[in-house]
C-alpha positions in Angstrom: -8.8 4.9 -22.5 -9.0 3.4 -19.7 -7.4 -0.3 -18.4 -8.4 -2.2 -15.2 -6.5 -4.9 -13.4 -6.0 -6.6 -10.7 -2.3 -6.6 -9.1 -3.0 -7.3 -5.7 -2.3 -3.3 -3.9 -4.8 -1.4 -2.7 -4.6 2.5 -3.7 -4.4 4.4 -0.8 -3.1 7.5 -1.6 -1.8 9.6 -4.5 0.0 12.9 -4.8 1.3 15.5 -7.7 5.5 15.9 -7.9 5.4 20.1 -7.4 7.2 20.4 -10.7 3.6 18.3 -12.3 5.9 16.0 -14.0 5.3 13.4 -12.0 2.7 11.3 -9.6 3.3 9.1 -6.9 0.9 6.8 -5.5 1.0 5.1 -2.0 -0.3 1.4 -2.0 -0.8 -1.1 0.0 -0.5 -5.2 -0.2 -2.3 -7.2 2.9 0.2 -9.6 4.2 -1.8 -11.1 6.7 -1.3 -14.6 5.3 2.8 -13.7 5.6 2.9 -12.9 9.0 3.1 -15.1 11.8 0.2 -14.3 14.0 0.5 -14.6 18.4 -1.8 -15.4 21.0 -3.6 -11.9 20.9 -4.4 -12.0 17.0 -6.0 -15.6 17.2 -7.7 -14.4 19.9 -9.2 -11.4 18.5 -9.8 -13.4 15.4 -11.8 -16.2 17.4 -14.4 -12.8 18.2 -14.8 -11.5 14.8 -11.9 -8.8 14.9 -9.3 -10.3 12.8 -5.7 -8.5 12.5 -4.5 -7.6 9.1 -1.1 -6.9 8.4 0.1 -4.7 5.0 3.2 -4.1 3.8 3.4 -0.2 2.1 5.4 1.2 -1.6 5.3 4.1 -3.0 5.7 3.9 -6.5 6.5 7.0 -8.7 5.1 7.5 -12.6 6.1 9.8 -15.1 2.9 11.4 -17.6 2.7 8.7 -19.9 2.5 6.1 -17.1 5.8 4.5 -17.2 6.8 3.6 -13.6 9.8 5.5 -12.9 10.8 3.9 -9.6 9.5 1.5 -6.5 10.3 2.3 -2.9 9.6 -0.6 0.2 8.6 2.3 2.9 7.2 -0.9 5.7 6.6 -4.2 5.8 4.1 -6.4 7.9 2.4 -3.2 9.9 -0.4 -4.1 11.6 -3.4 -2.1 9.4 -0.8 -0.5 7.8 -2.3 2.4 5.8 -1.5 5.9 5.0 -1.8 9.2 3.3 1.3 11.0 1.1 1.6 14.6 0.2 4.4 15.9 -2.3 6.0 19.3 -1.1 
């Protein structure tokens, strides 16, 4: 079964805990509208190259899909993104 919904996070990465007990994924949120935003990112906004900002969790799931816990790992990073791997 499988269930679809929108929460605002983009999925950028996810990873097995060693022990396969766990899964963590890294994910993403665009801030963009948050942050304030200088000279240089109107500018490169005015041509067509808009900044984005994103502020980066990691969230970590047991196997029946109950969130275990949330970790903040950045906020506002200019095209924030990211890949995890679980030694």
């Amino acid at each position: 079964m499988l269930r679809v919904v929108d929460a605002g996070y983009d999925v950028a990465s996810l990873a097995w805990s060693p022990t396969d007990k766990y899964f963590a994924v890294l994910s993403s949120q665009d801030v963009t509208s948050q942050k304030w935003k200088g000279l240089g990112d109107c500018f490169f906004g005015f041509f067509g190259r808009p900044t984005q900002y994103y502020t980066l969790y990691v969230d970590i799931y047991n196997l029946e899909g109950e969130r275990v816990c949330r970790k903040l790992l950045i906020e506002k990073v200019l095209n924030g993104n990211g890949y995890m791997d679980w030694e």
